[in-house]
VOPAGU-2260 file (C-alpha; in pm, 1 decimal, decimal comma):
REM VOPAGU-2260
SITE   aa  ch    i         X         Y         Z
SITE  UNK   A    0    9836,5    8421,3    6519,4
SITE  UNK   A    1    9578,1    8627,1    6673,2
SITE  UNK   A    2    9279,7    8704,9    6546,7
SITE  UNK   A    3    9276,1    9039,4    6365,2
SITE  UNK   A    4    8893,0    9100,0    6540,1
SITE  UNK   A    5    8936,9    8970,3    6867,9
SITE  UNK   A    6    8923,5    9118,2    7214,5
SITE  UNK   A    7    8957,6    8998,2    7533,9
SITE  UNK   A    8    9015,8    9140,1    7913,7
SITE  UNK   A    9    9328,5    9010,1    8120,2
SITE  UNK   A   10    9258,3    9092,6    8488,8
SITE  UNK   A   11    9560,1    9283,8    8629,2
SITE  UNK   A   12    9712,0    9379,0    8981,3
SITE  UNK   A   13    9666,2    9768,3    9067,7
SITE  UNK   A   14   10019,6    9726,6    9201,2
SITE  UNK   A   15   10174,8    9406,2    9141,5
SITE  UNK   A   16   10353,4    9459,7    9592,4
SITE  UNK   A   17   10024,6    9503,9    9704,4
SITE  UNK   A   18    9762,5    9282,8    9651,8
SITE  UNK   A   19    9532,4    9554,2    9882,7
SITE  UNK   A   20    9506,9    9742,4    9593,0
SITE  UNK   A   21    9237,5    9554,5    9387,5
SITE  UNK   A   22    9278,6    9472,4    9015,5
SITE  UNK   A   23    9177,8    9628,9    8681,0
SITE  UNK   A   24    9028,3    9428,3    8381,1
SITE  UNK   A   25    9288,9    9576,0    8068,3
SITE  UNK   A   26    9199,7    9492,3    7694,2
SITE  UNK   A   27    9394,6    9258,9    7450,4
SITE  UNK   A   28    9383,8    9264,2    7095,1
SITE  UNK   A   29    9613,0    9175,7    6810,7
SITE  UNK   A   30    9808,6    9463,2    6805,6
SITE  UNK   A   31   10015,3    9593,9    7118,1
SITE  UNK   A   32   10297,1    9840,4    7250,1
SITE  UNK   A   33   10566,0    9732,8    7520,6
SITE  UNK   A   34   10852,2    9946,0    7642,3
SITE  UNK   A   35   11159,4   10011,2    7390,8
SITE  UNK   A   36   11354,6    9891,1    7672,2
SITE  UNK   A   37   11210,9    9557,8    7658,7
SITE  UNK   A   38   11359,6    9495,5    7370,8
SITE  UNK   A   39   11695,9    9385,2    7276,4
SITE  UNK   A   40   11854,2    9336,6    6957,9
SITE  UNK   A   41   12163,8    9189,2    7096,4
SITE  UNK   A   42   12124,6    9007,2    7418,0
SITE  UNK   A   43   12342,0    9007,0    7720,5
SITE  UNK   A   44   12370,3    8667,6    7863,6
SITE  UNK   A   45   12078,4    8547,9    8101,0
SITE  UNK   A   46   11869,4    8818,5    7956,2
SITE  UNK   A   47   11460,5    8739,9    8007,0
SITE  UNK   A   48   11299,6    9016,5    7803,2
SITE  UNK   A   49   11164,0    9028,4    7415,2
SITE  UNK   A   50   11460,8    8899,6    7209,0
SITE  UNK   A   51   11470,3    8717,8    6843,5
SITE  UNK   A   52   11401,2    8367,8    6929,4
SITE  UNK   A   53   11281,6    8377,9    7332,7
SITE  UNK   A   54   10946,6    8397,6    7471,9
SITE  UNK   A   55   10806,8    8619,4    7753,6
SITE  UNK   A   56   10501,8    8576,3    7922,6
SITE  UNK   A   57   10286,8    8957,2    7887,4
SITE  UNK   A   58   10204,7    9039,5    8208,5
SITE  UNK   A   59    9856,5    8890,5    8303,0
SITE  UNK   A   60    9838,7    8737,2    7942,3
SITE  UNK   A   61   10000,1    8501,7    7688,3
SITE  UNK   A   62   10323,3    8385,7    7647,6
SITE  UNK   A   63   10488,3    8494,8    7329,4
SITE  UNK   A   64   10804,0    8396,1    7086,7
SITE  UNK   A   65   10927,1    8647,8    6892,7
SITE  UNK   A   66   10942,3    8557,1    6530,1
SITE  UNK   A   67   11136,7    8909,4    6387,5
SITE  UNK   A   68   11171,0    9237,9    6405,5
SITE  UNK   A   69   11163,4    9545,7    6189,5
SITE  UNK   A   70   11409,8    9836,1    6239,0
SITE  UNK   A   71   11452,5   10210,4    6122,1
SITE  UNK   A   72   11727,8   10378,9    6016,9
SITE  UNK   A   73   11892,2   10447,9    6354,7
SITE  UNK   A   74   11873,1   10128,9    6463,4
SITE  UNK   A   75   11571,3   10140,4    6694,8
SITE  UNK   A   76   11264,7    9866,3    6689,1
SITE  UNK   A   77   11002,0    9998,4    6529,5
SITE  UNK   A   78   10812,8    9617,0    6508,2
SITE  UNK   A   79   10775,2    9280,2    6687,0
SITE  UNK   A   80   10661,2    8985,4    6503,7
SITE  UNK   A   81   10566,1    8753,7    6815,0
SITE  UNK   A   82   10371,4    8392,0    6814,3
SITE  UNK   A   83   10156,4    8377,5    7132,0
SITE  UNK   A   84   10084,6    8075,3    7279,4
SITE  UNK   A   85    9710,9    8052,7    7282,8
SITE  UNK   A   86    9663,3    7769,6    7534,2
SITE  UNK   A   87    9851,7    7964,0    7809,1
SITE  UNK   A   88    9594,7    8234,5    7850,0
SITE  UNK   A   89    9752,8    8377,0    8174,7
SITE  UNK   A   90    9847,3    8053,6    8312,5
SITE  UNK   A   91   10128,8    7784,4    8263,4
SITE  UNK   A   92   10222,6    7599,0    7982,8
SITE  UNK   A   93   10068,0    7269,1    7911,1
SITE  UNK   A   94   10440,9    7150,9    7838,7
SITE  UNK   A   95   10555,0    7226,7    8193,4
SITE  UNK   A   96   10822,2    7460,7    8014,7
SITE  UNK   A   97   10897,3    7733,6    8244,7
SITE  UNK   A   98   10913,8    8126,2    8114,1
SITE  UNK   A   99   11142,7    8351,6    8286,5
SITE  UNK   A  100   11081,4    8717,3    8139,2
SITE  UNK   A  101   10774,7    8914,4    8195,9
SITE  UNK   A  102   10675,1    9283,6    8021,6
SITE  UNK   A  103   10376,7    9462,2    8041,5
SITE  UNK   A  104   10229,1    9604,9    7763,2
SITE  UNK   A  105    9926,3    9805,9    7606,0
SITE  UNK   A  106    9636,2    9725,8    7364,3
SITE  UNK   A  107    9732,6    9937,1    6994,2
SITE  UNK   A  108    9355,3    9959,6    6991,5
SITE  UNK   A  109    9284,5   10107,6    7302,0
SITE  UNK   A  110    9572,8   10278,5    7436,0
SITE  UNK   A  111    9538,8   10687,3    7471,7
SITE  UNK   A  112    9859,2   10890,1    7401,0
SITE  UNK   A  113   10003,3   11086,4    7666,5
SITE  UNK   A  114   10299,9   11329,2    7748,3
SITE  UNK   A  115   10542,6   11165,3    8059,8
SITE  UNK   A  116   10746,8   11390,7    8245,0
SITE  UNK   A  117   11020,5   11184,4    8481,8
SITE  UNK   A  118   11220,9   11411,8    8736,3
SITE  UNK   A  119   11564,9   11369,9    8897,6
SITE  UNK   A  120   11737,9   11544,4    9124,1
SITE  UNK   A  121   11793,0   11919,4    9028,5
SITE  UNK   A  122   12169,2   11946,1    9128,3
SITE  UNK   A  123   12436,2   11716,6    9057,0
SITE  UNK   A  124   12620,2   11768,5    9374,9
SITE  UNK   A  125   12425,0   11635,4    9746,8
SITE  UNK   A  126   12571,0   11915,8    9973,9
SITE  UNK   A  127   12430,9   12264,6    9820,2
SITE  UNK   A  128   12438,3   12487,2   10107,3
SITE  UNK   A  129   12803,2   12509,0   10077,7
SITE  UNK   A  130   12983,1   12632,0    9734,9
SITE  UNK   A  131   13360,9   12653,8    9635,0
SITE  UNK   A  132   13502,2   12953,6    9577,3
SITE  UNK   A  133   13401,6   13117,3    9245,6
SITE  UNK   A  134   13139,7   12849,8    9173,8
SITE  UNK   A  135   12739,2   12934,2    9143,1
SITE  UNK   A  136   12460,4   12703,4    9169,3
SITE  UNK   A  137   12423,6   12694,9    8793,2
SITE  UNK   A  138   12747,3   12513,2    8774,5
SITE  UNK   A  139   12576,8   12230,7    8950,7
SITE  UNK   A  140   12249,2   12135,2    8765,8
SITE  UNK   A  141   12151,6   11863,4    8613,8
SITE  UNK   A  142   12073,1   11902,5    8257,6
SITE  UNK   A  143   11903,2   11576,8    8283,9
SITE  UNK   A  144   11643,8   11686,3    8609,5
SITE  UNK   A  145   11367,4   11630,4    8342,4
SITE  UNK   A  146   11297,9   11436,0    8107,8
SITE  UNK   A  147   10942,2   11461,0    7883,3
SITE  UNK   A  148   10811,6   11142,8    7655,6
SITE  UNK   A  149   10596,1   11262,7    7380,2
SITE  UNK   A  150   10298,8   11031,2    7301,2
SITE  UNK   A  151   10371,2   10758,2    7519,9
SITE  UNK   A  152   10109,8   10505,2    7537,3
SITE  UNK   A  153    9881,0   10478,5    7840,7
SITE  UNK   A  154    9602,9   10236,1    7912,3
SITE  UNK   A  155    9274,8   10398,6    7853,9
SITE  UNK   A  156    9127,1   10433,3    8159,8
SITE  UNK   A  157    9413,1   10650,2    8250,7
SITE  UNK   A  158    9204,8   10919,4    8028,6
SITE  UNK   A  159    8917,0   10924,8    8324,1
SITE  UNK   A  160    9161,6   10917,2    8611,4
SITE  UNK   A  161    9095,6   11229,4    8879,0
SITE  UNK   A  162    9357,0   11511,6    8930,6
SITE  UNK   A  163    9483,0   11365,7    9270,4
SITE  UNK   A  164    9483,8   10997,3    9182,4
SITE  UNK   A  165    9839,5   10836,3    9196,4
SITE  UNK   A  166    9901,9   10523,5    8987,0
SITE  UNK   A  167   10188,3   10323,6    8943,4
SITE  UNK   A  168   10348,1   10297,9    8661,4
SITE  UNK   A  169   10512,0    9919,8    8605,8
SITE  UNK   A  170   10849,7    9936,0    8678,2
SITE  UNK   A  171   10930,4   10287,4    8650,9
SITE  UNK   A  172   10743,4   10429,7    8937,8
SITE  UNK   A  173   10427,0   10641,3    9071,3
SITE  UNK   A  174   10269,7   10953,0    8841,2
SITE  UNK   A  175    9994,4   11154,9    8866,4
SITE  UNK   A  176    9797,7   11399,4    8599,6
SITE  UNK   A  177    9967,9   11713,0    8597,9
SITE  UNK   A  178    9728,6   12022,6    8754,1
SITE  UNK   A  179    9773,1   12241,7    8423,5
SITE  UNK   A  180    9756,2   12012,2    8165,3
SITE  UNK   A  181    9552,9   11653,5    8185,9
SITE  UNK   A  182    9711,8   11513,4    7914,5
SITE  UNK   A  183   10052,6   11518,0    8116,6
SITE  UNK   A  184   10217,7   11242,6    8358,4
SITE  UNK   A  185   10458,9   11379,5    8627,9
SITE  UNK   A  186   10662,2   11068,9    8794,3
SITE  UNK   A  187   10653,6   11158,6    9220,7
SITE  UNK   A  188   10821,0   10880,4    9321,3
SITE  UNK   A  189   11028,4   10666,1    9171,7
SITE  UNK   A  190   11070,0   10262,4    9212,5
SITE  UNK   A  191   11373,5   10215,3    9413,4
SITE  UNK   A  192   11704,0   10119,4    9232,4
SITE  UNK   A  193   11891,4    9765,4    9362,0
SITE  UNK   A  194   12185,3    9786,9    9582,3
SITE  UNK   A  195   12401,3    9654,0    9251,8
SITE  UNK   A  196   12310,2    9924,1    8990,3
């Protein structure tokens, strides 16, 4: 129920802990991407993300209800049908009803594709220095110490950052361009985990 030709600008936190950091002015048009993980086709109990049926409010913007969704042929969402609520902007509801999940998100329109490279730790034991017998230190790595995305979606003026800037990514942690190739993310810290995961 937004219009196809429309564009606006929802003011955003730099980094949603630290209000220091200034804000950024991010577009908003019909069409948008959120995070996979976001989604949920079958619900846990008390879950406050995109799922058939629930709203969310998107992060500095509207509150949406998601109408449907399409999926492909291994089961992944490929499409969100959502109604916003065009009275919220980024404020409350005139109803007083109260919206628990919040994503962020990216304009379709605007949004510059990127390659996202997220690092772990490089052996899967703590204590390296000493081995068992008969055991090298190939036995211990982590076939998992990096992982690339291919063509995520960044907001744009990620495409005029500098080569030392350091931005947070929401949720997942902080990144900056990699030296050799500018089209490339490399996560250098991550968010910390909660005691209970």
């Amino acid at each position: 129920n937004y219009p196809e030709d429309k564009k606006e600008y929802f003011s955003l936190p730099n980094n949603p802990s630290d209000p220091e950091a200034g804000r950024r002015d991010v577009p908003f048009t019909k069409h948008l991407y959120i995070d996979r993980d976001d989604v949920s086709l079958d619900p846990p109990p008390k879950y406050f993300r995109m799922k058939k049926g629930g709203e969310v409010r998107l992060m500095g913007g509207y509150i949406v209800k998601c109408q449907d969704f399409d999926i492909d042929e291994n089961g992944n969402v490929t499409e969100i049908r959502v109604t916003a609520d065009l009275e919220t902007g980024n404020g409350n509801p005139v109803d007083g009803r109260k919206v628990k999940g919040t994503i962020h998100w990216v304009s379709a329109k605007s949004a510059v594709d990127a390659d996202v490279r997220m690092y772990d730790r490089l052996f899967t034991e703590a204590n390296m220095v000493t081995l068992p017998e008969g055991k090298e230190y190939n036995d211990y790595l982590n076939k998992d110490s990096v992982k690339e995305f291919k063509n995520a979606k960044l907001e744009a003026a990620l495409a005029e950052a500098g080569e030392n800037e350091r931005f947070q990514f929401v949720r997942t942690g902080y990144f900056i361009r990699d030296s050799k190739d500018e089209n490339c993310w490399n996560s250098i810290v991550p968010l910390k985990e909660s005691k209970t995961k």
